[in-house]
KOLBAKE-451466 format. One line per field, with one value per residue (C-alpha): residue in one letter; y, z, x. Coordinates in steps of 0.2 Angstrom, whole numbers, plus 5000, padded with zeros to 4 digits. Each point is the difference from the previous one (the first is absolute). Layout:
tormar = (A/...)
y = (Y/...)
z = (Z/...)
x = (X/...)
***
This chain:
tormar = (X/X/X/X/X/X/X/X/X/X/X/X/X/X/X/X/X/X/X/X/X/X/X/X/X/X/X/X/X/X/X/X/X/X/X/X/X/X/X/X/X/X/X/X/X/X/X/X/X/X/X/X/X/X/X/X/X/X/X/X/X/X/X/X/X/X/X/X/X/X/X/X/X/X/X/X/X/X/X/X/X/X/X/X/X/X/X/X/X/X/X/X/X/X/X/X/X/X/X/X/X/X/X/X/X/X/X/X/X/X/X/X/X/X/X/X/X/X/X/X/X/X/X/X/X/X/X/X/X/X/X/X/X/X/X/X/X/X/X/X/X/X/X/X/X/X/X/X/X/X/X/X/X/X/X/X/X/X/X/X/X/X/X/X/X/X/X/X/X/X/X/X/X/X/X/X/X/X/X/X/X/X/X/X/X/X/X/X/X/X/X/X/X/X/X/X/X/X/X/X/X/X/X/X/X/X/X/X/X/X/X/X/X/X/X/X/X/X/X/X/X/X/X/X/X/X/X/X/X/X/X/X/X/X/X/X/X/X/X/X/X/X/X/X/X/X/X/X/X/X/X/X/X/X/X/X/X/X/X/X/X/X/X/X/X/X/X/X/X/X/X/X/X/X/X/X/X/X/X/X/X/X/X/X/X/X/X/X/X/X/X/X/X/X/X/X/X/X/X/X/X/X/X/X/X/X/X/X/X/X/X/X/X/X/X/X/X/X/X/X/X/X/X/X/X/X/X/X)
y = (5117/4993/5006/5003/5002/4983/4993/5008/4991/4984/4998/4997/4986/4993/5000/4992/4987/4998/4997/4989/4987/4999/4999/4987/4989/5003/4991/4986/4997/4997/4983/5003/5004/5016/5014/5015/5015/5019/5018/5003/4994/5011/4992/4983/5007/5011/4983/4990/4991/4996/4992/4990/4993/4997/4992/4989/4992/4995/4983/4994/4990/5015/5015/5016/5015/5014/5018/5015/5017/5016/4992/4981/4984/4986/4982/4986/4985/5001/4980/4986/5003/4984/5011/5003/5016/5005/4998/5012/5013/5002/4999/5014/5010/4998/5006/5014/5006/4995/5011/5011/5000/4995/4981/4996/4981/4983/4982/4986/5011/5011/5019/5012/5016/5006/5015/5002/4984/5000/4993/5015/4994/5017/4989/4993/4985/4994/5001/4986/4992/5012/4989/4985/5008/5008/4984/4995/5011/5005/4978/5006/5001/5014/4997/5000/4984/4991/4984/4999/4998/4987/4992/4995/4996/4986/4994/4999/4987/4988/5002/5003/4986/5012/5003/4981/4996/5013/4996/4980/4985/4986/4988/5015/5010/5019/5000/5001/5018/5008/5013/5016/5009/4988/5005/5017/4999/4992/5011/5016/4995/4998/5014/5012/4993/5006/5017/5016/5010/4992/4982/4998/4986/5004/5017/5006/5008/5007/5014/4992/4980/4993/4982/5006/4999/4997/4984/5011/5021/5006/5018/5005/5018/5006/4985/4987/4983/4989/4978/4992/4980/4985/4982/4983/4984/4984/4987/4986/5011/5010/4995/5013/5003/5015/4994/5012/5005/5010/5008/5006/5003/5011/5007/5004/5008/5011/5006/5003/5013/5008/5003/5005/5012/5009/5000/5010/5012/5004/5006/5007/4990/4995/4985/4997/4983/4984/4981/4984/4987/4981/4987/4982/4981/4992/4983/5008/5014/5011/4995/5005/5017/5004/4999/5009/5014/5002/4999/5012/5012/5002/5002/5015/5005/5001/5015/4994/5006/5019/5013/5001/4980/5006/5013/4988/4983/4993/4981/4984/4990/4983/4990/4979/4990/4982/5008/5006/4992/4989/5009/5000)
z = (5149/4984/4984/4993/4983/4999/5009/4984/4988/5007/5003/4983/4998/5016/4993/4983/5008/5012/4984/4990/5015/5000/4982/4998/5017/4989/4984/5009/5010/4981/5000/4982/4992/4995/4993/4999/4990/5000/4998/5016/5013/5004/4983/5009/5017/4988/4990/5012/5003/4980/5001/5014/4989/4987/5011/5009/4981/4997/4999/5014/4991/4991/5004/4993/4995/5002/4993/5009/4990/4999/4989/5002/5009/4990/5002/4995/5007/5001/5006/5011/5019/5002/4998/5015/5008/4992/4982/5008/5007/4982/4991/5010/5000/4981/4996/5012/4990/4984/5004/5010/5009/5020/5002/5014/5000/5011/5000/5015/5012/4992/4998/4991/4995/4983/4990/4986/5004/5019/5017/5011/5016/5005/5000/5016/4994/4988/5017/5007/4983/4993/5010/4989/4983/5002/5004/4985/4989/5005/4995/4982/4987/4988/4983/5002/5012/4984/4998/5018/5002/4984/5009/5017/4988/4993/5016/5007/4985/5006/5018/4999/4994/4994/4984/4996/5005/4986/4984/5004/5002/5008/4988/5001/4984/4996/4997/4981/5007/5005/4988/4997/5008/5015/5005/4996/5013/5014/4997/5001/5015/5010/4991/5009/5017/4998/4990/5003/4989/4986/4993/4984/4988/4979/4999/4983/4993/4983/4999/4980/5008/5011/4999/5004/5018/5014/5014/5013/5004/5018/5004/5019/4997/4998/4986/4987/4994/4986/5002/4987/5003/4990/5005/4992/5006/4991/4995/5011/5018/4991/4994/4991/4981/4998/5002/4994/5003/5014/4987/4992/5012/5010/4983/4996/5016/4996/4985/5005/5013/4988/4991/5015/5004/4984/5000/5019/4994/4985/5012/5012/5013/5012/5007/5007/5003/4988/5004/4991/5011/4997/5008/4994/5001/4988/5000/5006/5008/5008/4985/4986/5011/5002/4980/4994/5015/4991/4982/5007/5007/4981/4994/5008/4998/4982/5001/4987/5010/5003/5011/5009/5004/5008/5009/5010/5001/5016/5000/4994/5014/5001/5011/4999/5002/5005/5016/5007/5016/4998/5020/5007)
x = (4926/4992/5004/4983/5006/5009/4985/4988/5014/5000/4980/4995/5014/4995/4981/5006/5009/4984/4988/5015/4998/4981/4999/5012/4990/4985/5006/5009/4981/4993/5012/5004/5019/4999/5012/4992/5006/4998/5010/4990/4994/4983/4997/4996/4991/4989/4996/5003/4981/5002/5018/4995/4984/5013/5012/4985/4996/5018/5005/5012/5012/5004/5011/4992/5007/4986/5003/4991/5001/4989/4986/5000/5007/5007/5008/5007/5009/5018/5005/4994/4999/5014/5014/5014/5001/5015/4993/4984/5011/5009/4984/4995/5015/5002/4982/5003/5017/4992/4981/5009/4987/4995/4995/4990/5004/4994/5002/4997/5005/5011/4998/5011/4999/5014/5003/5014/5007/5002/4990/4992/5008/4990/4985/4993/4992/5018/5009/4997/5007/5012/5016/4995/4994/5018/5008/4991/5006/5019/4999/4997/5012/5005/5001/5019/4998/4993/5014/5001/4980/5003/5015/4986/4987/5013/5003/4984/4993/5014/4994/4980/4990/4987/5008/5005/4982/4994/5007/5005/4989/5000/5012/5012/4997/4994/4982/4995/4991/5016/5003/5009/4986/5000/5016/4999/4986/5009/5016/4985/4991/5018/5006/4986/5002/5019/4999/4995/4989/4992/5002/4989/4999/5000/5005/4998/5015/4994/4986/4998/5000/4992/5007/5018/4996/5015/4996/5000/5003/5007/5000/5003/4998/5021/5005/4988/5004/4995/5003/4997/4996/5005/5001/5007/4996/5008/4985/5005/4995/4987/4980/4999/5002/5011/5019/5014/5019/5005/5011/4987/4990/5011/5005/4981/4998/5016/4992/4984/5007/5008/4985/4992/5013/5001/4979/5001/5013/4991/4983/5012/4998/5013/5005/5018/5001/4997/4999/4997/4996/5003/4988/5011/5000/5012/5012/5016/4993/5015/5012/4989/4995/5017/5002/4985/5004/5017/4992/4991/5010/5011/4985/4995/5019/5001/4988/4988/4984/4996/5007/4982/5005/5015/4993/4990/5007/5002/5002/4994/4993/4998/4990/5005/4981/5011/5003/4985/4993/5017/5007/4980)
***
């Protein structure tokens, strides 16, 4: 015998999940990356003919993040459509935690409906990917797996030719354009495919200064991060102009952490883990990083730098340039 009152329960669910699916067939028919954001969805099927004009004049090489609330709809673009479907799945479940909001969202086949930070596997339509969005995402680090994701990322410069091919030319030196930023960009874009949640570049630290901005901010929702990125090249393998110590290098990055630290406590912001990351190419490479990690390491020891300092410090990683492509 039916149960006519679990029945009444379950229909309007049934009919949610029912419109959730057409809606998102009817994005992914536009052919256009789109992330679409609301606090509810009868927001988007009474606007809908107006977000589809708005969705039909967006560019395709562009992923674009559409608001739909009570009075208007609203976009921007968010990214390039060359992006794996990893770095789409967090970009979609962060805006969704962030917004707190329902995000309707497509890309090349893809379709995916989140709230608060999670897939709706309720969805129809995200079935047929949920098995490999969640593959996709149980491959994603924490914040706690930070040294561990830098530990492959060493190792993969010495085996991919990708990274060598980046930053060398052909006689075997680092290309005059290979700068701090550079590398703060490759350490980025690997740094996304890896993470969960957010992976931003020059995060600002202080309400007051805008120029003391970290390299790079993670934050996957439970813990946050700060890196900050340095790099010393000796002029015989470098075409570039700006040669210095990796003493002082690693010692400049120490201190600017510090800095940073004491500016994110002072706005009440936390952040639980601190890095400074050291891109390097010197004559006697593993000898001299041996020394300057242990210089170092009583440096940070004499407890000369501030309590916020201490409360984050994690580790100064190095990252040895001679190597890279050498086990390709």
């Amino acid at each position: 015998m039916v149960d006519f009152e679990k029945f009444l329960k379950r229909a309007p669910q049934a009919e949610s999940v029912i419109s959730e699916s057409k809606l998102l067939d009817i994005f992914a028919e536009q052919k256009k990356a789109v992330v679409i954001c609301t606090q509810c969805t009868s927001r988007i099927t009474e606007q809908l003919d107006d977000l589809l004009k708005r969705i039909s004049g967006s560019a395709k090489s562009q992923i674009h993040c559409i608001n739909v609330n009570t009075t208007e709809i609203t976009s921007m673009e968010i990214g390039t459509c060359r992006i794996s479907e990893s770095e789409f799945i967090n970009k979609v479940l962060e805006i969704s935690r962030k917004d707190s909001c329902i995000v309707y969202a497509v890309n090349e086949g893809m379709k995916l409906v989140a709230q608060n930070g999670e897939v709706n596997t309720d969805v129809e339509a995200c079935l047929a990917k949920t098995k490999t969005m969640q593959e996709q995402l149980n491959s994603l680090k924490p914040i706690s797996s930070l040294e561990e994701v830098f530990e492959v990322f060493r190792i993969e410069c010495q085996f991919q030719n990708g990274y060598y091919n980046k930053c060398f030319n052909a006689s075997g030196k680092i290309k005059a354009e290979i700068k701090e930023q550079e590398l703060r960009n490759i350490l980025l874009e690997y740094l996304r495919s890896k993470m969960k949640g957010e992976v931003s570049p020059e995060y600002c630290t202080s309400y007051k200064h805008d120029e003391e901005s970290v390299d790079i901010y993670l934050n996957d929702g439970q813990e946050r991060a700060i890196i900050e990125v340095k790099f010393s090249f000796i002029k015989s393998v470098y075409e570039g102009r700006s040669y210095y110590k990796l003493q002082d290098k690693c010692q400049l990055g120490i201190e600017q952490l510090n800095r940073y630290a004491v500016h994110l406590k002072q706005n009440n912001r936390l952040v639980e883990y601190g890095f400074v990351y050291m891109f390097f190419h010197n004559k006697n490479n593993e000898e001299e990083r041996l020394n300057v990690e242990k210089s170092i390491k009583e440096y940070i020891a004499s407890q000369s730098l501030s309590t916020e300092f201490y409360s984050i410090y994690r580790n100064l990683i190095f990252n040895n340039v001679a190597l890279w492509g050498t086990k390709s």
